[in-house]
C-alpha positions as a printed NumPy array, in Angstrom:
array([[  61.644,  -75.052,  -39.747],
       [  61.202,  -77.675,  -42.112],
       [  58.228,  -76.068,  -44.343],
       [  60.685,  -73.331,  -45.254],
       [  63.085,  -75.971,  -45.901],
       [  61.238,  -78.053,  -48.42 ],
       [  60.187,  -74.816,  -49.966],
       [  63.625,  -73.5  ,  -50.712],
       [  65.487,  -76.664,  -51.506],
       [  66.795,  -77.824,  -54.556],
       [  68.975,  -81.085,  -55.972],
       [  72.665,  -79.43 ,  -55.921],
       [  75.094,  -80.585,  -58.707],
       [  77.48 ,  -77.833,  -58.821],
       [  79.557,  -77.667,  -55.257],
       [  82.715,  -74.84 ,  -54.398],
       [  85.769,  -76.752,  -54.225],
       [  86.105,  -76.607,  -50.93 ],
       [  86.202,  -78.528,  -47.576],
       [  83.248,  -78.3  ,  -45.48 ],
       [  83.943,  -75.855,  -42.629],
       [  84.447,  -77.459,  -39.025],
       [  81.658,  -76.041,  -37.184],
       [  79.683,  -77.379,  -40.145],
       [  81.149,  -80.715,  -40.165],
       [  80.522,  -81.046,  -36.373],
       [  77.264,  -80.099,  -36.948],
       [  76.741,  -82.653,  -39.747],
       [  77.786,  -85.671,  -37.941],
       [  75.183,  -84.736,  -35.312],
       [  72.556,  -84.847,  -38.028],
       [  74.775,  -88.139,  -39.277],
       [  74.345,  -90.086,  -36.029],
       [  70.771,  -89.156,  -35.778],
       [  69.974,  -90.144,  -39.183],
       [  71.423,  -93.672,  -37.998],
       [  69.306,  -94.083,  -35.098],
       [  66.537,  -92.658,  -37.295],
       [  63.081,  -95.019,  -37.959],
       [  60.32 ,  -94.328,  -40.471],
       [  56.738,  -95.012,  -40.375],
       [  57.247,  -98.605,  -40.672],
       [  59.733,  -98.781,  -37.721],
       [  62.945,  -99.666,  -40.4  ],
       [  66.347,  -98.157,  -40.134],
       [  69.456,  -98.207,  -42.789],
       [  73.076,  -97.337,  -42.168],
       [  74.265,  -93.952,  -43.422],
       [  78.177,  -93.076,  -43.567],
       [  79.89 ,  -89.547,  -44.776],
       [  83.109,  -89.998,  -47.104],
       [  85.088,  -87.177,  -47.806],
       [  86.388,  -86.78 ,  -51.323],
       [  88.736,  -84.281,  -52.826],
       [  88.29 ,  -84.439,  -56.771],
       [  85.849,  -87.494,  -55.837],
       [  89.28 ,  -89.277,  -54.555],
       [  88.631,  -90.635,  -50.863],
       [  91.131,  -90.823,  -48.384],
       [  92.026,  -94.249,  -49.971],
       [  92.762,  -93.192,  -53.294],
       [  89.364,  -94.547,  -54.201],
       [  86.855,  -92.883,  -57.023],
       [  83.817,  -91.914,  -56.645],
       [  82.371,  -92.331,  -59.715],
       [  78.84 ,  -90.677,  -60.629],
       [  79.041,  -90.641,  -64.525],
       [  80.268,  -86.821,  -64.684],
       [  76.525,  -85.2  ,  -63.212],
       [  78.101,  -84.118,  -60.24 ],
       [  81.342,  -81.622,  -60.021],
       [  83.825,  -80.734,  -56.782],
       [  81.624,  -82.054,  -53.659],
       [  83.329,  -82.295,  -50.677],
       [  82.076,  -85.742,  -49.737],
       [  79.254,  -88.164,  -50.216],
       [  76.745,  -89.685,  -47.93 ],
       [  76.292,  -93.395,  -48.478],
       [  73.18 ,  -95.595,  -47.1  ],
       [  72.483,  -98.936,  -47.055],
       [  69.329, -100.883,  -46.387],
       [  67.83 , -104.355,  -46.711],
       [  66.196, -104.34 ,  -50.399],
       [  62.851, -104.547,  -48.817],
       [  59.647, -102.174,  -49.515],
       [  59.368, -101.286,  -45.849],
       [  62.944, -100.584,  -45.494],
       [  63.327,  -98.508,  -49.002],
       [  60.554,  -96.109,  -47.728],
       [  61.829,  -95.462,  -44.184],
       [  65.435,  -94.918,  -46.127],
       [  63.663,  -92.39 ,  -47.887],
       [  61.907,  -91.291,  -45.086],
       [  64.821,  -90.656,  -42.763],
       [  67.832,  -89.722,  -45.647],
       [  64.917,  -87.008,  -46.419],
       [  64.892,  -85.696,  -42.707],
       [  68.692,  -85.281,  -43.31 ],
       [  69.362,  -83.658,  -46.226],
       [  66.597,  -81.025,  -45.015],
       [  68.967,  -80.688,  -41.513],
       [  72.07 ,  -80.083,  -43.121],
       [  70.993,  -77.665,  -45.951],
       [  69.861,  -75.779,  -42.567],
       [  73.574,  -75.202,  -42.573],
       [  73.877,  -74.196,  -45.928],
       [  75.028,  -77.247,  -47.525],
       [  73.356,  -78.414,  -50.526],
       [  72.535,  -82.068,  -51.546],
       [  71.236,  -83.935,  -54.35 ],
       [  69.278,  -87.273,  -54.452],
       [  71.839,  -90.525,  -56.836],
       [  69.707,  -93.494,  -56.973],
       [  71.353,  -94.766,  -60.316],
       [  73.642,  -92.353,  -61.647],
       [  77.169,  -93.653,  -59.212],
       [  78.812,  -96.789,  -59.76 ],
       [  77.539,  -98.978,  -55.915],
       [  80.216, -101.415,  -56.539],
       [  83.039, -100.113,  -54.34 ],
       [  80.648,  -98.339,  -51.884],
       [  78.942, -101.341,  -51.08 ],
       [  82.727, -102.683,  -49.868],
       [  82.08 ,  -99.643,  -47.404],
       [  79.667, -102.018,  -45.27 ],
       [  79.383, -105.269,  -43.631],
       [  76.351, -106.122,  -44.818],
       [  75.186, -109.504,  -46.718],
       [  73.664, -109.84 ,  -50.241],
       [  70.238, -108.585,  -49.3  ],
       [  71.336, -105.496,  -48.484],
       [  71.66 , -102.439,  -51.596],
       [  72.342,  -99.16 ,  -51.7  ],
       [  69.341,  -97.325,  -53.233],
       [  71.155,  -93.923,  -53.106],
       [  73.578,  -91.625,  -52.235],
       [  73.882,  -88.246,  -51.959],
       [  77.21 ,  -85.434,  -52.734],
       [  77.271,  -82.749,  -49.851],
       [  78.95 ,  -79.27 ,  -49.932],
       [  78.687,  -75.707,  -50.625],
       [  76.326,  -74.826,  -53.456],
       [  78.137,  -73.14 ,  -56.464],
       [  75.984,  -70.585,  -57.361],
       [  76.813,  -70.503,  -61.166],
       [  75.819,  -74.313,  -61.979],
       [  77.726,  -75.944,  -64.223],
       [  76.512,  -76.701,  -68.082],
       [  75.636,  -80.736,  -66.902],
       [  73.658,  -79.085,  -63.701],
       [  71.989,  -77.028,  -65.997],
       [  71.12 ,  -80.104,  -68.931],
       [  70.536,  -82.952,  -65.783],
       [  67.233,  -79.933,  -64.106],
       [  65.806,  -79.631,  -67.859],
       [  66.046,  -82.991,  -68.65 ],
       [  64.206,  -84.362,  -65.322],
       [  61.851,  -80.853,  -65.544],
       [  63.063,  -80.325,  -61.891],
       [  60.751,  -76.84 ,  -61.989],
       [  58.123,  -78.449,  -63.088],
       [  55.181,  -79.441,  -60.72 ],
       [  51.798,  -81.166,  -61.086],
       [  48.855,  -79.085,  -59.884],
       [  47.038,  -79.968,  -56.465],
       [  44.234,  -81.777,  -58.479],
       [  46.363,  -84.253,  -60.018],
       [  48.236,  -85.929,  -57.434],
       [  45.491,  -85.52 ,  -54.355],
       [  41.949,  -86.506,  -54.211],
       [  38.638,  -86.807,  -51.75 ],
       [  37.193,  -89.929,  -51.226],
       [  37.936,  -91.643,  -54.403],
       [  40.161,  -91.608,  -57.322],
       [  37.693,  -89.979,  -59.337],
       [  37.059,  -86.858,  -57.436],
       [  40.362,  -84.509,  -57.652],
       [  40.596,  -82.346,  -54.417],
       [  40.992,  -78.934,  -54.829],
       [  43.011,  -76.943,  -52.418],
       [  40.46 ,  -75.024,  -50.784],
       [  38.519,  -77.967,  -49.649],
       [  42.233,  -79.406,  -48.193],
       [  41.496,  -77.624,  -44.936],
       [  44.06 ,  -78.311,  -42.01 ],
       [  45.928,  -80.367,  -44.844],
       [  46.837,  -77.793,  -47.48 ],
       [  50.023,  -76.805,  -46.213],
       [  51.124,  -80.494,  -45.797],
       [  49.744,  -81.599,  -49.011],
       [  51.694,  -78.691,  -50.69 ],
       [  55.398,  -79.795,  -49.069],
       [  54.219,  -83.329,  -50.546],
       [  53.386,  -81.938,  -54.24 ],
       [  56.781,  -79.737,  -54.195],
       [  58.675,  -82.486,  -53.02 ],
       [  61.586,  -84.237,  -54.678],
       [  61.534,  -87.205,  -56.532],
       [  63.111,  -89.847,  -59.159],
       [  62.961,  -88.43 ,  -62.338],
       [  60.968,  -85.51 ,  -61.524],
       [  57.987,  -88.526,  -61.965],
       [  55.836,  -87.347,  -58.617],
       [  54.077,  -90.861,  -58.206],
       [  52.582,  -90.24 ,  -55.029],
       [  48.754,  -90.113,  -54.652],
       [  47.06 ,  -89.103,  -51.861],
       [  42.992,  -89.393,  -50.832],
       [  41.293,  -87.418,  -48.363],
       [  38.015,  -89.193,  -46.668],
       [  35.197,  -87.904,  -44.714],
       [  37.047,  -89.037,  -41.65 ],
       [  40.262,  -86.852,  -42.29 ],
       [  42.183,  -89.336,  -42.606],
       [  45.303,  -88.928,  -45.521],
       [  46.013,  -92.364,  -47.598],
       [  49.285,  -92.668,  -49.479],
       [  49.019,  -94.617,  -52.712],
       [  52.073,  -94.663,  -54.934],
       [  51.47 ,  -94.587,  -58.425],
       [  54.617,  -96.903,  -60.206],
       [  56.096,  -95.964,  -63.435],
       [  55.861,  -99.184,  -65.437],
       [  59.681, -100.367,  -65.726],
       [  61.086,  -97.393,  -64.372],
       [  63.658,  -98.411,  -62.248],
       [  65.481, -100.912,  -64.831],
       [  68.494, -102.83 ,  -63.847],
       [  68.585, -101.43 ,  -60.53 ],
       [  67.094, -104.784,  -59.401],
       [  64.871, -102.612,  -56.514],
       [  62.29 ,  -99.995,  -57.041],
       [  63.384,  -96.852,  -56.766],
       [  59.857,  -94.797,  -56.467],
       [  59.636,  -96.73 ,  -53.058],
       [  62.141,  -93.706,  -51.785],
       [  59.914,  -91.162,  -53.99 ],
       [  57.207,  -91.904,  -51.416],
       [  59.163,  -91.976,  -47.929],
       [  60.035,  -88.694,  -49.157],
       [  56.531,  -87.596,  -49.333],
       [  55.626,  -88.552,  -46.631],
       [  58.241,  -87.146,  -44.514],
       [  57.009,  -83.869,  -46.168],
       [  53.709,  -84.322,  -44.846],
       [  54.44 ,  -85.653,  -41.637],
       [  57.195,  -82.264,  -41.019],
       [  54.86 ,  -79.755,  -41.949],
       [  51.8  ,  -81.408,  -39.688],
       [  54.155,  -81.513,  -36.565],
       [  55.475,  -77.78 ,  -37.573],
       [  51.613,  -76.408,  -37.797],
       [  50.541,  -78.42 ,  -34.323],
       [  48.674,  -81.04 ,  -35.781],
       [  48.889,  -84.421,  -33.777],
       [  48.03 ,  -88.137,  -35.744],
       [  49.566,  -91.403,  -36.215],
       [  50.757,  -93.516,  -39.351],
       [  48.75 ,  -96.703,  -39.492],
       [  48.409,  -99.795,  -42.014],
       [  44.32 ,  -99.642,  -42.646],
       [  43.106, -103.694,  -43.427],
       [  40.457, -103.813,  -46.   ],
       [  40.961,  -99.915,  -46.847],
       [  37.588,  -99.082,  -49.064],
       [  39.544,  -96.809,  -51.831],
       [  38.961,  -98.584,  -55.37 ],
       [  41.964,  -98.532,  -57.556],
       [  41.665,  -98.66 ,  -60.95 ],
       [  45.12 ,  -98.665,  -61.882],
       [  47.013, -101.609,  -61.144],
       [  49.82 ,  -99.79 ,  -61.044],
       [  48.597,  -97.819,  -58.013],
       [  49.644,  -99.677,  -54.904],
       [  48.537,  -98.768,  -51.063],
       [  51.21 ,  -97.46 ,  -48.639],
       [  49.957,  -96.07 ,  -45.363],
       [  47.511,  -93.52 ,  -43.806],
       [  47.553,  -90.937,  -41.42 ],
       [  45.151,  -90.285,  -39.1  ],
       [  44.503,  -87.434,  -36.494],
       [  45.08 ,  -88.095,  -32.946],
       [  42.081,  -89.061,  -31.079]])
């Protein structure tokens, strides 16, 4: 299920201006109340809630404002986390597994970390001050001719543009780039990882393969790319990935575990690059 789904989705920016169909919705809200019982690797949860919009008015006469990129979605799905590394990667993670569900039902959706105004979404939740919003996402029916800004936002973040296998994944070290056909039982995972989504179109995940096949995520931080957001936003770039890997291994029958490895023998010579997690095949 979820290999054909990575492969065939795309951020949505142009929606039909219409509601979401009732069977649909029902459907959605399913997926919705999963997604809040939902934990990531690191056992964290956040708080997800749909609005519905008409002209991005809410039922309150409230605007949703996301700086003109997005045009006639039928609603917007809102999460909220504690601004903590742990927790921005599960939200990732789990608002990943989601968006994958519901374009299962033909609805399209689009990763917002910083282009919608958090403000009057944040009054959505009773949370306190260390919890953010890291993004949102518009929901609806794809419109199939994309608008002029849909067309602009995919060239400006080269959205069809991909690294090759050798740049982002490597054995042993960061000094030996692994090429596919030595990936082995982790090609097809490593490929829903490299084709995944991120901020930016920036693709900062790294990945090493050992001799024990065992997968190590490393993400690779854009110097000052997140700004003013006052969080880093490439923490969701990598729950994504990983999500991607960990779908495609439970789709092709492969059983392992995420774990934290102490003392983890990979020398980084960026110090940019910072560990995350491994996987490791069931014993």
């Amino acid at each position: 299920m979820y290999i054909n789904l990575i492969e065939n989705r795309r951020s949505v920016r142009s929606f039909k201006n219409v509601p979401i169909v009732e069977n649909d919705l029902t459907l959605m809200n399913d997926y919705l109340s999963e997604l809040n019982q939902s934990q990531g690797p690191f056992g964290r949860r956040g708080e997800f809630k749909y609005i519905a919009v008409s002209n991005h008015i809410n039922s309150e006469g409230q605007k949703i404002g996301t700086y003109g990129v997005i045009r006639n979605p039928a609603g917007y799905i809102v999460g909220i986390t504690k601004n903590e590394r742990d927790f921005l990667i599960d939200f990732g993670y789990t608002f990943e597994k989601f968006m994958l569900q519901v374009l299962s039902l033909g609805l399209g959706t689009c990763w917002l970390g910083g282009t919608f105004d958090r403000k009057m979404l944040t009054e959505k939740f009773e949370k306190h001050s260390s919890h953010i919003i890291p993004a949102i996402s518009p929901i609806g029916y794809h419109d199939e001719k994309p608008s002029l800004i849909e067309k602009t936002m995919r060239k400006i973040a080269n959205s069809d543009q991909k690294m090759a296998f050798e740049e982002v994944f490597y054995l042993e070290n960061f000094e030996t780039p692994l090429v596919k056909s030595d990936a082995g039982i982790y090609e097809i995972p490593l490929e829903m990882v490299r084709i995944g989504p991120s901020a930016s179109n920036k693709q900062p995940w790294r990945l090493v393969l050992d001799r024990e096949n065992r997968v190590h995520f490393f993400l690779s931080h854009t110097p000052n790319y997140s700004g003013k957001l006052m969080f880093d936003m490439q923490y969701l770039d990598i729950g994504i990935a990983m999500f991607h890997f960990q779908s495609a291994l439970d789709e092709i029958g492969i059983k392992g575990d995420w774990c934290v490895i102490e003392g983890l023998q990979v020398p980084i010579d960026e110090p940019t690059t910072e560990y995350i997690m491994s996987w490791k095949i069931e014993d």
